[in-house]
N, CA, C and O atoms as a Tripos MOL2 file, in Angstrom:
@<TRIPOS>MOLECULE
protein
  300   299    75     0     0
PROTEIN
NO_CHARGES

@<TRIPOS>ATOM
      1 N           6.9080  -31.5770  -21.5530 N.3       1 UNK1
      2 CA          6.1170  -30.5990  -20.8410 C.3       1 UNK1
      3 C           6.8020  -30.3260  -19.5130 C.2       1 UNK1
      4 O           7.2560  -31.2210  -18.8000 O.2       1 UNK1
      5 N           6.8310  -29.5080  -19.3330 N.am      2 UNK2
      6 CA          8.1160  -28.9840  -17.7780 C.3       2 UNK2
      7 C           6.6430  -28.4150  -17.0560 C.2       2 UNK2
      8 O           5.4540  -28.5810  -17.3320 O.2       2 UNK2
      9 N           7.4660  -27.5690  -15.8600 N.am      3 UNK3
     10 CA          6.2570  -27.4140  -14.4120 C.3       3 UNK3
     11 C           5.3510  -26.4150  -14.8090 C.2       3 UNK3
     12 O           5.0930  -25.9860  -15.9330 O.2       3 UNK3
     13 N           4.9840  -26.1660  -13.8900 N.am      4 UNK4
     14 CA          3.1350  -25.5720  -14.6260 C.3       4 UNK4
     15 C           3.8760  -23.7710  -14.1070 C.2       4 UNK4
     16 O           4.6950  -23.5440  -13.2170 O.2       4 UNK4
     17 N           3.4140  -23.0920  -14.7530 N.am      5 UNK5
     18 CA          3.9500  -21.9230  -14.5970 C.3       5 UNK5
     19 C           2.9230  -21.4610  -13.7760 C.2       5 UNK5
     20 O           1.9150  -22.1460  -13.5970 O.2       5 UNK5
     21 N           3.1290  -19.9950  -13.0810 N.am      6 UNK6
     22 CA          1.6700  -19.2140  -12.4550 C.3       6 UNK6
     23 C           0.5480  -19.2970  -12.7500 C.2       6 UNK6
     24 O          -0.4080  -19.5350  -12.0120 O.2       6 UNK6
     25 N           0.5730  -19.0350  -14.2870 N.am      7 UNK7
     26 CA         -0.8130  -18.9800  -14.4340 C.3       7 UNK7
     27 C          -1.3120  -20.2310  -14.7560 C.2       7 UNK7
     28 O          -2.4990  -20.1370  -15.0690 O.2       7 UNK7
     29 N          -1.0270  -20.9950  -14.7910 N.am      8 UNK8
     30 CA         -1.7320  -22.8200  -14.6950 C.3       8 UNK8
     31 C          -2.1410  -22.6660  -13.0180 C.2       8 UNK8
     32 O          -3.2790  -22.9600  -12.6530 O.2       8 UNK8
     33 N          -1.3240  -22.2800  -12.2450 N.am      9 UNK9
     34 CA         -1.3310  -22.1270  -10.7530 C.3       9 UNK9
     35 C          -2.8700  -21.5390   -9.8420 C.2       9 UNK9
     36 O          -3.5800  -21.8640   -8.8910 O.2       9 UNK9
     37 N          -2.7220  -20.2340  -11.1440 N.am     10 UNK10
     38 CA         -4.1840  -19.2030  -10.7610 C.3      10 UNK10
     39 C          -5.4540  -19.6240  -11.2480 C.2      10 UNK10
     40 O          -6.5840  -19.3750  -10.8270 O.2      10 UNK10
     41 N          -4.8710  -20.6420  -12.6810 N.am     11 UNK11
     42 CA         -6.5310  -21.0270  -13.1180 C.3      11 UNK11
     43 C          -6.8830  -22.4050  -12.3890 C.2      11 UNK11
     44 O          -8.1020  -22.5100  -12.2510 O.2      11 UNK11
     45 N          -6.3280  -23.2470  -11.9960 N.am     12 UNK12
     46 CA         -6.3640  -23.9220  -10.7870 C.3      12 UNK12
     47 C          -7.4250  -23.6810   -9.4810 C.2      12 UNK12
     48 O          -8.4600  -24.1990   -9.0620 O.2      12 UNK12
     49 N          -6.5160  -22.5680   -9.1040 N.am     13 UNK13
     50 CA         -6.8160  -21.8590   -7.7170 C.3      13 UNK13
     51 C          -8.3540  -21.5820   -7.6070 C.2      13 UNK13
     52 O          -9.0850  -21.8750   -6.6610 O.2      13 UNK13
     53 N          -8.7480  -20.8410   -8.9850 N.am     14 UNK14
     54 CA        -10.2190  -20.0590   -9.3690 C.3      14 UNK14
     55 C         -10.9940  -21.5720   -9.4490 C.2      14 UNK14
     56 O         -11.9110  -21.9240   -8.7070 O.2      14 UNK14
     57 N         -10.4390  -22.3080  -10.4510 N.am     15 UNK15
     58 CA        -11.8450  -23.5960  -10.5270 C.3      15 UNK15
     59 C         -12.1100  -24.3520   -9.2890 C.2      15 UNK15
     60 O         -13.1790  -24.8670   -8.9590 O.2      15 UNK15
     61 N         -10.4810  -24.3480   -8.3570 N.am     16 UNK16
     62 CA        -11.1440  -24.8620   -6.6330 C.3      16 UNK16
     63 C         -12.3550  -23.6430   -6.0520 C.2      16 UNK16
     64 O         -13.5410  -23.8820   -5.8280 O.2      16 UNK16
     65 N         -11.8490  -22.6880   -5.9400 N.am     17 UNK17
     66 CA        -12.6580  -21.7030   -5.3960 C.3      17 UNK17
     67 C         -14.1300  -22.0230   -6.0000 C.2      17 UNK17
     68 O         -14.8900  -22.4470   -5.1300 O.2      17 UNK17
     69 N         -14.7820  -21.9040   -7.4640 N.am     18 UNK18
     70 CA        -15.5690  -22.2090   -7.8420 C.3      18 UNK18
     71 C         -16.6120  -23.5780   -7.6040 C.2      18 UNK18
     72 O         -17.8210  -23.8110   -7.6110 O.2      18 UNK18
     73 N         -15.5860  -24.1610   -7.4350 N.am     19 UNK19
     74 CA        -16.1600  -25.6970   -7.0340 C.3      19 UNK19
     75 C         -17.0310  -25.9820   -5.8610 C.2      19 UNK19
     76 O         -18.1930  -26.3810   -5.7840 O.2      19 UNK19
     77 N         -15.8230  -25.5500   -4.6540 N.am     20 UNK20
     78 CA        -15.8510  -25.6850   -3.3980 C.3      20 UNK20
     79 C         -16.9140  -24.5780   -2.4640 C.2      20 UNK20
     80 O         -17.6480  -24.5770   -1.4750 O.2      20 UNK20
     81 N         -16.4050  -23.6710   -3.5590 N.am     21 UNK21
     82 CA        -16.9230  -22.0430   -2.6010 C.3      21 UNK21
     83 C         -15.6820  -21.7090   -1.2930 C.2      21 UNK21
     84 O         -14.8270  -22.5110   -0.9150 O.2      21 UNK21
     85 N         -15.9080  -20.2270   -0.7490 N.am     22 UNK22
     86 CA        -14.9730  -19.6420   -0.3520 C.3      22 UNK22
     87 C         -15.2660  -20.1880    1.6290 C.2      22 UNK22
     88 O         -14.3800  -20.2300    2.4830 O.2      22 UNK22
     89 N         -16.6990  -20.5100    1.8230 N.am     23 UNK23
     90 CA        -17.2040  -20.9590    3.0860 C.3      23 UNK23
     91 C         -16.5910  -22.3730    3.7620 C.2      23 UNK23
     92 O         -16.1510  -22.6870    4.8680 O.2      23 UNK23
     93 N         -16.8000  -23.0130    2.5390 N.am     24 UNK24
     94 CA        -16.4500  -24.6450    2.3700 C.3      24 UNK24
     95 C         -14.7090  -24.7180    2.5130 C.2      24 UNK24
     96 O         -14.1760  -25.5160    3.2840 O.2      24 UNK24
     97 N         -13.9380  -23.7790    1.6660 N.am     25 UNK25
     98 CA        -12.5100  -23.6950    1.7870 C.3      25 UNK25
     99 C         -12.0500  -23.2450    3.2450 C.2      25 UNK25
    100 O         -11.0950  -23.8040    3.7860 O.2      25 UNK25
    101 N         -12.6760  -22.3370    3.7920 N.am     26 UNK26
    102 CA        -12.6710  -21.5270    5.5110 C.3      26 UNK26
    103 C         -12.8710  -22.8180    6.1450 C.2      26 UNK26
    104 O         -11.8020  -23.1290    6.6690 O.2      26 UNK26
    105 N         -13.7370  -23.6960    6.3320 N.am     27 UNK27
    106 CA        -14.0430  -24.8360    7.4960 C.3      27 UNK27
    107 C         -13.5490  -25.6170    7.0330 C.2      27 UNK27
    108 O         -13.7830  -26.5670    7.7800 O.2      27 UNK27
    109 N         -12.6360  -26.1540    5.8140 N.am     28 UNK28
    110 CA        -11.2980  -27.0310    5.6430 C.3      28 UNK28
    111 C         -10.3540  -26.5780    6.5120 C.2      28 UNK28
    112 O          -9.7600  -27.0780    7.4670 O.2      28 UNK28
    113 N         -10.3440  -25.2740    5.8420 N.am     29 UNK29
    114 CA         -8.8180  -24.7830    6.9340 C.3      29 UNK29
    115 C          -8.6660  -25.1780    8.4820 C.2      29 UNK29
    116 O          -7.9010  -25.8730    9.1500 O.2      29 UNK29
    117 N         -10.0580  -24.1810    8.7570 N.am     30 UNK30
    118 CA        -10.6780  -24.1510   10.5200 C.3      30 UNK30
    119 C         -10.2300  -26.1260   10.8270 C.2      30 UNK30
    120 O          -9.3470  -26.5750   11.5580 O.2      30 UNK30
    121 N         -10.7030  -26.4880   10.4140 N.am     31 UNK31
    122 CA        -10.8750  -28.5590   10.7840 C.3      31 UNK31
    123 C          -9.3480  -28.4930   10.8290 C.2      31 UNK31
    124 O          -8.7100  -28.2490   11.8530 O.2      31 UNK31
    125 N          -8.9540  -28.6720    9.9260 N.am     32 UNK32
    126 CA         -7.6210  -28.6850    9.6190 C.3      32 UNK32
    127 C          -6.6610  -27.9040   10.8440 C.2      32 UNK32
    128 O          -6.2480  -28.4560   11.8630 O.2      32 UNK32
    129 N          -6.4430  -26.5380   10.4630 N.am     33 UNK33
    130 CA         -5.9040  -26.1220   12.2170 C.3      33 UNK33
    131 C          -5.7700  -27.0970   13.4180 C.2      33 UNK33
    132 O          -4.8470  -27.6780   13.9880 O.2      33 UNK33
    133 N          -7.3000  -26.9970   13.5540 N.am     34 UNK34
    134 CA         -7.3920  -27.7460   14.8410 C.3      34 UNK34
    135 C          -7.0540  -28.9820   14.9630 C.2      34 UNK34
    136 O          -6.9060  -29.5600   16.0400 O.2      34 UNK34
    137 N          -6.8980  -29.5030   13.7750 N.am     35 UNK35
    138 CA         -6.3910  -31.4790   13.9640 C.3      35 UNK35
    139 C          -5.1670  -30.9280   14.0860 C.2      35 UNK35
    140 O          -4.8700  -31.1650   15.2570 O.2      35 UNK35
    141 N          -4.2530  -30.3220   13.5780 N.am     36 UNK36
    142 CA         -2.8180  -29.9310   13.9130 C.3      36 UNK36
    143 C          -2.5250  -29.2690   15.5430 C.2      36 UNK36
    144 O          -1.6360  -29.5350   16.3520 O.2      36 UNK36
    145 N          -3.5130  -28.4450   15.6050 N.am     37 UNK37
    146 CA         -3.2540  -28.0710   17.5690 C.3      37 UNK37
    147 C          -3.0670  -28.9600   18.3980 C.2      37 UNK37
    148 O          -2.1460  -29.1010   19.2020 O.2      37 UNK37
    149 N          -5.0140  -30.3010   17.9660 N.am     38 UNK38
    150 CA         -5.0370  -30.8310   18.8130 C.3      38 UNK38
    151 C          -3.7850  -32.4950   18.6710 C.2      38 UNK38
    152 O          -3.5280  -33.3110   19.5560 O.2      38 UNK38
    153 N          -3.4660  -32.4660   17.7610 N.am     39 UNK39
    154 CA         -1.9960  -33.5930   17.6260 C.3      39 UNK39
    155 C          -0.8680  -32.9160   17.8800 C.2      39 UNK39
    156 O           0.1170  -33.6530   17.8280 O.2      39 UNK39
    157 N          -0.4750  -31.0660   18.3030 N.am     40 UNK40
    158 CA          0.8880  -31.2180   19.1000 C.3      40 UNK40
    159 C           0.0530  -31.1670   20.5490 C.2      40 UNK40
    160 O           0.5710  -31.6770   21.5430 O.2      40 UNK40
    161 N          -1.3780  -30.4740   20.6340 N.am     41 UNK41
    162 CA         -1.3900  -31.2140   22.5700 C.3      41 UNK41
    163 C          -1.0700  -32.7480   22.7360 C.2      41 UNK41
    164 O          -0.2130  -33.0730   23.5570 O.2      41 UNK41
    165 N          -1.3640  -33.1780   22.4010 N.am     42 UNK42
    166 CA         -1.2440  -34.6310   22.5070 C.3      42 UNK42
    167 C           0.1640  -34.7850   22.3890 C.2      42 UNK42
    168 O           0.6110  -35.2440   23.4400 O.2      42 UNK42
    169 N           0.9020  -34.6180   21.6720 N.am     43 UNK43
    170 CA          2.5110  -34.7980   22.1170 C.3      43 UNK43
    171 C           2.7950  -34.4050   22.6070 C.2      43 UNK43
    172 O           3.9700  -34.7220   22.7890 O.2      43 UNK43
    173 N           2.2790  -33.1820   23.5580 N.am     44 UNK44
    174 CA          3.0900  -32.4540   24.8560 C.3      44 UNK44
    175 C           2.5830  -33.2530   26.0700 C.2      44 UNK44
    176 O           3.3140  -33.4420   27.0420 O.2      44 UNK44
    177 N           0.8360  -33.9020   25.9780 N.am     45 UNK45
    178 CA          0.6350  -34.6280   26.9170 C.3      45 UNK45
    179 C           1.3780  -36.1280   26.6430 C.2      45 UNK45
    180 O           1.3490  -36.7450   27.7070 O.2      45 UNK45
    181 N           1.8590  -36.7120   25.8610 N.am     46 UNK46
    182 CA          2.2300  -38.4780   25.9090 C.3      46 UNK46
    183 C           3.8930  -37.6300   26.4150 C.2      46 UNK46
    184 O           4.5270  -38.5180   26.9850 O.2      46 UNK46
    185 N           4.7100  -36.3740   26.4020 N.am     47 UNK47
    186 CA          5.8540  -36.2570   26.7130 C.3      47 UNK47
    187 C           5.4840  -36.1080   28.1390 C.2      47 UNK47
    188 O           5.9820  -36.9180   28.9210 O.2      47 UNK47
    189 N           4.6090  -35.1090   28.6440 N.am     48 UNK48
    190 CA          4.2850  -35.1190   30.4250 C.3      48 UNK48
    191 C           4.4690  -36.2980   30.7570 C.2      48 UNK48
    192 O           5.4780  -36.4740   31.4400 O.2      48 UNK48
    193 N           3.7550  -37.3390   30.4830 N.am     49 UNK49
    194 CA          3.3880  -38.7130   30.8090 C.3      49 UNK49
    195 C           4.5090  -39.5830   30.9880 C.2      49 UNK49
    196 O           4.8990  -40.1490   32.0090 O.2      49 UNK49
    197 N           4.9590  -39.5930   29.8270 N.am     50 UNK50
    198 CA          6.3730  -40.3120   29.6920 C.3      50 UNK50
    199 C           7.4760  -39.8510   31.0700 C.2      50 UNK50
    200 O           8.2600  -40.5460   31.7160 O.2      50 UNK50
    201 N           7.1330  -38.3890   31.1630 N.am     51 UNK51
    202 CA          8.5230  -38.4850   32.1790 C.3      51 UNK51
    203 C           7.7910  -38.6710   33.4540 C.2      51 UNK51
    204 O           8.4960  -38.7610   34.4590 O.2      51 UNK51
    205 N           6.6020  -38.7390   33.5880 N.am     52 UNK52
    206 CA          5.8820  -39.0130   34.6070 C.3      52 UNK52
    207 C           5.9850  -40.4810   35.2210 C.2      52 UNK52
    208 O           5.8150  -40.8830   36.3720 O.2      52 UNK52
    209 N           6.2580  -41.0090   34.2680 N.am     53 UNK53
    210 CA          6.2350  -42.5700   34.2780 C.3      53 UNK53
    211 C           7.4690  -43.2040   34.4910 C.2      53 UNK53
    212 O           7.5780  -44.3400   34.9530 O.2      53 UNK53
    213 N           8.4510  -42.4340   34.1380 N.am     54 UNK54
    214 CA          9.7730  -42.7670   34.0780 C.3      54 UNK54
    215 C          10.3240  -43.1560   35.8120 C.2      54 UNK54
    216 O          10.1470  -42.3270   36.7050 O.2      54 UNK54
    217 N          10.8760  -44.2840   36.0360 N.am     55 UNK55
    218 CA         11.3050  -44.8920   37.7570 C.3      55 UNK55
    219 C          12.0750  -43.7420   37.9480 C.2      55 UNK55
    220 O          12.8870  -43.4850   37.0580 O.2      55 UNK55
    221 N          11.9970  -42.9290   38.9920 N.am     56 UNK56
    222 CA         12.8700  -42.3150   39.8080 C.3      56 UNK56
    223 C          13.7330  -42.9200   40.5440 C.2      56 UNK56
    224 O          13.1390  -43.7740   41.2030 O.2      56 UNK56
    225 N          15.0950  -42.9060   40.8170 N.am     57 UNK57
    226 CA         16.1100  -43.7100   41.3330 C.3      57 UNK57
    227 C          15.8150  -43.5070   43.0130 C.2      57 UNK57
    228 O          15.5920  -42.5740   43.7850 O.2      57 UNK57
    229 N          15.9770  -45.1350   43.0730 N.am     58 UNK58
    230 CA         15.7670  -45.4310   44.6140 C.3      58 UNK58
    231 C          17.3080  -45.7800   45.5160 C.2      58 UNK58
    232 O          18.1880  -46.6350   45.4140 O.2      58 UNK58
    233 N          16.9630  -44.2160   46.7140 N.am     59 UNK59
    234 CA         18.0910  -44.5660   47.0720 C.3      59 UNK59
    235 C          17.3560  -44.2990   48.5980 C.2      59 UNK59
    236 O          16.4290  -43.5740   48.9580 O.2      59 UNK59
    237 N          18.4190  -45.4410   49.4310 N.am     60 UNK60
    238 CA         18.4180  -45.6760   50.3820 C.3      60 UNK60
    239 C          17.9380  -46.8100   50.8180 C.2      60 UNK60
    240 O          17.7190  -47.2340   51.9530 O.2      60 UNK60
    241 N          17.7470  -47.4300   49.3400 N.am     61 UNK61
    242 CA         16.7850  -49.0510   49.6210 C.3      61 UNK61
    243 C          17.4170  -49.9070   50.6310 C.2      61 UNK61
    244 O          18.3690  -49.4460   51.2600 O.2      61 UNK61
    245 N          16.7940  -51.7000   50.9770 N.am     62 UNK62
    246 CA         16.9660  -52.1830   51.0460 C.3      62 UNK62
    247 C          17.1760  -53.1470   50.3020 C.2      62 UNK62
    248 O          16.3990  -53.3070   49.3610 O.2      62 UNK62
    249 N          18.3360  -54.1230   50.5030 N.am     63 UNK63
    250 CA         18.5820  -55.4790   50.0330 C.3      63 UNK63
    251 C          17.8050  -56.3880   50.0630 C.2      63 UNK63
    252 O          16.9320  -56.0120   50.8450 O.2      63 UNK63
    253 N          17.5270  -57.4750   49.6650 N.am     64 UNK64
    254 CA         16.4790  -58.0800   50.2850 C.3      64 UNK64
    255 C          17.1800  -60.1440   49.4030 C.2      64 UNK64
    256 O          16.7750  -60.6080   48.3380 O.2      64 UNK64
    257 N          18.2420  -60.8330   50.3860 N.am     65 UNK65
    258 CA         18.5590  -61.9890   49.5000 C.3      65 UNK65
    259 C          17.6180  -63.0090   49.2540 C.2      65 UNK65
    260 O          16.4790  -63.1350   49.7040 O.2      65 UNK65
    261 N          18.0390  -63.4770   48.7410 N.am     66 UNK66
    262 CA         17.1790  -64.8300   48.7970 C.3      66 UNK66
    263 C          18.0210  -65.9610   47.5620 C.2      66 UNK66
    264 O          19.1370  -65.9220   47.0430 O.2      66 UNK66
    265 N          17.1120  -66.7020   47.4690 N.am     67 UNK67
    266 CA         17.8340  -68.6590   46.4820 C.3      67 UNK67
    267 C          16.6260  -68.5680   45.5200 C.2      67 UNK67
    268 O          15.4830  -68.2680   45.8640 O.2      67 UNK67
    269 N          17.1580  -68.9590   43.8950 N.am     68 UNK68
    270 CA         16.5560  -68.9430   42.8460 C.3      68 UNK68
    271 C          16.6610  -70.6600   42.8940 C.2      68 UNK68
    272 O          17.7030  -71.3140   42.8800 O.2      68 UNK68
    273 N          15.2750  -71.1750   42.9530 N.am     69 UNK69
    274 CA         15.5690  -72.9180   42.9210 C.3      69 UNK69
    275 C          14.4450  -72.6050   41.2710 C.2      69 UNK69
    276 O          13.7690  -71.6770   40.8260 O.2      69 UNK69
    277 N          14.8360  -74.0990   40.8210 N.am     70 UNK70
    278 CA         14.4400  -74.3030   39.3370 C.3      70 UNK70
    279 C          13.3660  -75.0780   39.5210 C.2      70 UNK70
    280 O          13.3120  -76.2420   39.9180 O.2      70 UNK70
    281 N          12.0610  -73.9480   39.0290 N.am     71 UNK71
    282 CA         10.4110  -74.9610   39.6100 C.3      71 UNK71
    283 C          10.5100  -76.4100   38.7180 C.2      71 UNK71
    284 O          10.8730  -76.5200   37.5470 O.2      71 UNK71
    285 N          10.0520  -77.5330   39.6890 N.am     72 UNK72
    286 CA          9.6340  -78.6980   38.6280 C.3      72 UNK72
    287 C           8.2910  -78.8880   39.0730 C.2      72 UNK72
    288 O           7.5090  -78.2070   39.7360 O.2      72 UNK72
    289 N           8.2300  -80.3700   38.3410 N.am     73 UNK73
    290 CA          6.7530  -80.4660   38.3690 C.3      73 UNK73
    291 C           6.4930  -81.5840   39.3750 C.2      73 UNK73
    292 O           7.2950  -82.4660   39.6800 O.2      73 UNK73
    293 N           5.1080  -81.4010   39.9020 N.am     74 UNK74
    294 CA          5.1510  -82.6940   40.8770 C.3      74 UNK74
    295 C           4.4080  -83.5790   40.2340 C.2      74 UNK74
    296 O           3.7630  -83.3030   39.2220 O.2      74 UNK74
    297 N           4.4490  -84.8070   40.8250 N.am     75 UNK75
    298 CA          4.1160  -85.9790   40.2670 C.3      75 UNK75
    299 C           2.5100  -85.9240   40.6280 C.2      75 UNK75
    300 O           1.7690  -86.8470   40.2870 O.2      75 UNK75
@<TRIPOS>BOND
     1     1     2 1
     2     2     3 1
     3     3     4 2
     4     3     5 am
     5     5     6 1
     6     6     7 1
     7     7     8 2
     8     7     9 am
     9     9    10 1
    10    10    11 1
    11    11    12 2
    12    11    13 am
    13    13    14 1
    14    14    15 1
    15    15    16 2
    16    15    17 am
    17    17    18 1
    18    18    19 1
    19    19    20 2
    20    19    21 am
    21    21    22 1
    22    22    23 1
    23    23    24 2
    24    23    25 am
    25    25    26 1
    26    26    27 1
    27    27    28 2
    28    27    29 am
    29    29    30 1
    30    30    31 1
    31    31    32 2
    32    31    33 am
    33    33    34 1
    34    34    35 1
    35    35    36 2
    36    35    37 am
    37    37    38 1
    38    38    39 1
    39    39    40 2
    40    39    41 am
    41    41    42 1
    42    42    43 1
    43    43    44 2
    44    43    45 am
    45    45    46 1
    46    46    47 1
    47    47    48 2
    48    47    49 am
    49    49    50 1
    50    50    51 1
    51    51    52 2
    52    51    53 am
    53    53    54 1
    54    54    55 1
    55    55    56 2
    56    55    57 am
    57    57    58 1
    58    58    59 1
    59    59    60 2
    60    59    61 am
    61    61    62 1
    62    62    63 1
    63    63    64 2
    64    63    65 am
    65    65    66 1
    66    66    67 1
    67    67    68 2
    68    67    69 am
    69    69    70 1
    70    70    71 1
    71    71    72 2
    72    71    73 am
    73    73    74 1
    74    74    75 1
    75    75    76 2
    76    75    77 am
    77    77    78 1
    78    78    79 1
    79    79    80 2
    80    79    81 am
    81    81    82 1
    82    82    83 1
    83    83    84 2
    84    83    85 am
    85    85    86 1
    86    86    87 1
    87    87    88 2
    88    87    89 am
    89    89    90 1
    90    90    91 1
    91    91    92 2
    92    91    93 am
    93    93    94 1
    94    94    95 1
    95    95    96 2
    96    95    97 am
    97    97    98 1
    98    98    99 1
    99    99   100 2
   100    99   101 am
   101   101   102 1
   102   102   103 1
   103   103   104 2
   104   103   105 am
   105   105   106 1
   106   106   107 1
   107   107   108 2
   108   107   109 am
   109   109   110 1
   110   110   111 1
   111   111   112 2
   112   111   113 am
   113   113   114 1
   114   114   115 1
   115   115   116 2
   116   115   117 am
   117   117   118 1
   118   118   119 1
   119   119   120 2
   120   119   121 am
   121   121   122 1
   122   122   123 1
   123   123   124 2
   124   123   125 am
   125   125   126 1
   126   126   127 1
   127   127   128 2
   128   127   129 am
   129   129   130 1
   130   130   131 1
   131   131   132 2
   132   131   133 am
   133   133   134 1
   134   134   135 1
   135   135   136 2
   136   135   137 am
   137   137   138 1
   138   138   139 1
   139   139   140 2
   140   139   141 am
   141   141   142 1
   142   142   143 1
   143   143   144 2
   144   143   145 am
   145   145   146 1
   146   146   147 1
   147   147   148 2
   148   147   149 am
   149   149   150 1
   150   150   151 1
   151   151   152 2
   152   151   153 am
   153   153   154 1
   154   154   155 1
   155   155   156 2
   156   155   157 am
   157   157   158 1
   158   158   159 1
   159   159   160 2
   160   159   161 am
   161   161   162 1
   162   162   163 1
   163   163   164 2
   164   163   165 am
   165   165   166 1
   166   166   167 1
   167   167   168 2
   168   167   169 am
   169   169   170 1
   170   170   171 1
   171   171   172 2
   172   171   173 am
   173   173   174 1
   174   174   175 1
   175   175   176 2
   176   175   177 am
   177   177   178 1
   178   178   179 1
   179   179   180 2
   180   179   181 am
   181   181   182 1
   182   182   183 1
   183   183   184 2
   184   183   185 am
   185   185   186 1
   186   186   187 1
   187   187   188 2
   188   187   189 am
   189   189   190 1
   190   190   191 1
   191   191   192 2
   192   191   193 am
   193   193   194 1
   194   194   195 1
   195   195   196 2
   196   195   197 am
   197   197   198 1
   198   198   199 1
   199   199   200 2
   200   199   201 am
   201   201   202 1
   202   202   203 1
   203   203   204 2
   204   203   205 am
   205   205   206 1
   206   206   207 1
   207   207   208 2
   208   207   209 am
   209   209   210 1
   210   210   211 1
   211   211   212 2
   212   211   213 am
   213   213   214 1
   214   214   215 1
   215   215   216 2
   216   215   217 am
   217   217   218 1
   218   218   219 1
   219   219   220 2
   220   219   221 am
   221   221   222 1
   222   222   223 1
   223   223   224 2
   224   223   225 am
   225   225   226 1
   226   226   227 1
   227   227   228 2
   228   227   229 am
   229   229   230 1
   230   230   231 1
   231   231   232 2
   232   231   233 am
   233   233   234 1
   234   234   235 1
   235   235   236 2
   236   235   237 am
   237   237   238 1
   238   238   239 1
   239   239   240 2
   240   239   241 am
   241   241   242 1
   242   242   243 1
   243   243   244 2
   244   243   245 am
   245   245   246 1
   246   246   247 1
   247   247   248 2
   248   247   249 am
   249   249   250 1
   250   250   251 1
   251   251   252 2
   252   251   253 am
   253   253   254 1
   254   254   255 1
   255   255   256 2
   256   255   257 am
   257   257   258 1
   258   258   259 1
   259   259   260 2
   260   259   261 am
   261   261   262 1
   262   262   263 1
   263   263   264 2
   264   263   265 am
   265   265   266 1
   266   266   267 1
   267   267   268 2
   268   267   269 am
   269   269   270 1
   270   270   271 1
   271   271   272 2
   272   271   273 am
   273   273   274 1
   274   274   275 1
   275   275   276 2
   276   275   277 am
   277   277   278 1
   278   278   279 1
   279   279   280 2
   280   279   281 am
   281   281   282 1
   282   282   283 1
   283   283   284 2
   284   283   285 am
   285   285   286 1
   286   286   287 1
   287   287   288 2
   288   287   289 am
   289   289   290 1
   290   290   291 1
   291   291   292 2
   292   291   293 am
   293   293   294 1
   294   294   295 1
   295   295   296 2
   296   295   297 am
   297   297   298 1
   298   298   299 1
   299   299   300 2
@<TRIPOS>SUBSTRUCTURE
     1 UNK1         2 RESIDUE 1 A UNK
     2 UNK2         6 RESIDUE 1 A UNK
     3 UNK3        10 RESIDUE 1 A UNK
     4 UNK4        14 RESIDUE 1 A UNK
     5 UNK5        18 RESIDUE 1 A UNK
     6 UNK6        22 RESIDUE 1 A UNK
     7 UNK7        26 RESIDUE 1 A UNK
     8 UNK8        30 RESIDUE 1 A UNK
     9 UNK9        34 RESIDUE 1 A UNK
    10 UNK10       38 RESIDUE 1 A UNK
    11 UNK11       42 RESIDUE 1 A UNK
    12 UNK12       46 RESIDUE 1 A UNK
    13 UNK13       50 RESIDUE 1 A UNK
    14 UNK14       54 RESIDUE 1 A UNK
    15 UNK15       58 RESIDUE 1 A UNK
    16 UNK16       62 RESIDUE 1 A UNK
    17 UNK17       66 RESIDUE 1 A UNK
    18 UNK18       70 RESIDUE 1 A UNK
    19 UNK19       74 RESIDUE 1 A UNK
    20 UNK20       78 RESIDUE 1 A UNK
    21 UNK21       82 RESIDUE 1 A UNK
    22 UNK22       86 RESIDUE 1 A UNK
    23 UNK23       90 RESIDUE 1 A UNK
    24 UNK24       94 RESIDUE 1 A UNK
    25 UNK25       98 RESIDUE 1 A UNK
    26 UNK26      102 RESIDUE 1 A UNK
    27 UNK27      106 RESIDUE 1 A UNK
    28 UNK28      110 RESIDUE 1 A UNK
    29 UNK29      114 RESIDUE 1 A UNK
    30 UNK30      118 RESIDUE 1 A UNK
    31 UNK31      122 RESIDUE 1 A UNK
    32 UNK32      126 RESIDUE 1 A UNK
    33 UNK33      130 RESIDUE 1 A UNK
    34 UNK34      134 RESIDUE 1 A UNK
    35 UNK35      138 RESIDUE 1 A UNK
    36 UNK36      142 RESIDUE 1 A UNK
    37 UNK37      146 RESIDUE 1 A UNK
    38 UNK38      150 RESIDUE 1 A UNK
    39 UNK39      154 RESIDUE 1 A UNK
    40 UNK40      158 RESIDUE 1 A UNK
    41 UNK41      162 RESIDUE 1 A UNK
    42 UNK42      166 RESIDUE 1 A UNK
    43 UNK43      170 RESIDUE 1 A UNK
    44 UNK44      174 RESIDUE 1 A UNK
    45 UNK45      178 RESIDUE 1 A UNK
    46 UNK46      182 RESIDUE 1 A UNK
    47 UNK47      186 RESIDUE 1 A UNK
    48 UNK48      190 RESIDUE 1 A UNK
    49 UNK49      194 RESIDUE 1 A UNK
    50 UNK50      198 RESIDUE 1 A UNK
    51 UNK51      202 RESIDUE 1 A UNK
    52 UNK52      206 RESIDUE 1 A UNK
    53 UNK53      210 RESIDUE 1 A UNK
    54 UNK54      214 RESIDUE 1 A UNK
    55 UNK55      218 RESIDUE 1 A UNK
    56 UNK56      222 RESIDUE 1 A UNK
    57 UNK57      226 RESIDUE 1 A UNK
    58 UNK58      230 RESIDUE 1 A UNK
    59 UNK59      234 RESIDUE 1 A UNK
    60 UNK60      238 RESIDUE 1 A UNK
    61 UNK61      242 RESIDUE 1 A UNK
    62 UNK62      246 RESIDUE 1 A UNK
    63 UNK63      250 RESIDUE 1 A UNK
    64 UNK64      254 RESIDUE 1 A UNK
    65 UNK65      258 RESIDUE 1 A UNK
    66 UNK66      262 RESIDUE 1 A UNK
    67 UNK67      266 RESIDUE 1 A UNK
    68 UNK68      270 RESIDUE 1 A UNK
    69 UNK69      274 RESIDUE 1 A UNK
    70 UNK70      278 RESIDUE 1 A UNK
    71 UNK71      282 RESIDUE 1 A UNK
    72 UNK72      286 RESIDUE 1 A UNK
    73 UNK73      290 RESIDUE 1 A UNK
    74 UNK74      294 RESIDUE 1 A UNK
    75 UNK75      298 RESIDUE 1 A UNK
């Protein structure tokens, strides 16, 4: 049996339509859209963020030395 030709495609199409209705198929879509809008805002806001967050190079700092001693424990 090989791929479903058009008309397997159209009688398909009609028994969703029938099933579902044409109202019910519209507010899949509508939901749908909007989970796709609202997941690329959200990647344009975590990219704002990200470079928001990112250290800006510090120049003109100070040095500041000091001695790394190895903590022990006291008795």
């Amino acid at each position: 049996m090989g791929s479903f030709s058009i008309w397997h495609w159209l009688i398909v199409l009609v028994i969703i339509l029938l099933v579902f209705g044409t109202k019910k198929l519209r507010n899949i879509g509508s939901d749908l859209g909007g989970a796709v809008r609202g997941f690329k805002e959200g990647m344009r806001d975590g990219e704002k963020s990200a470079d928001a967050a990112a250290p800006s190079q510090i120049t003109g700092g100070q040095t500041i030395e000091g001695e790394i001693k190895e903590k022990t424990k006291s008795s």
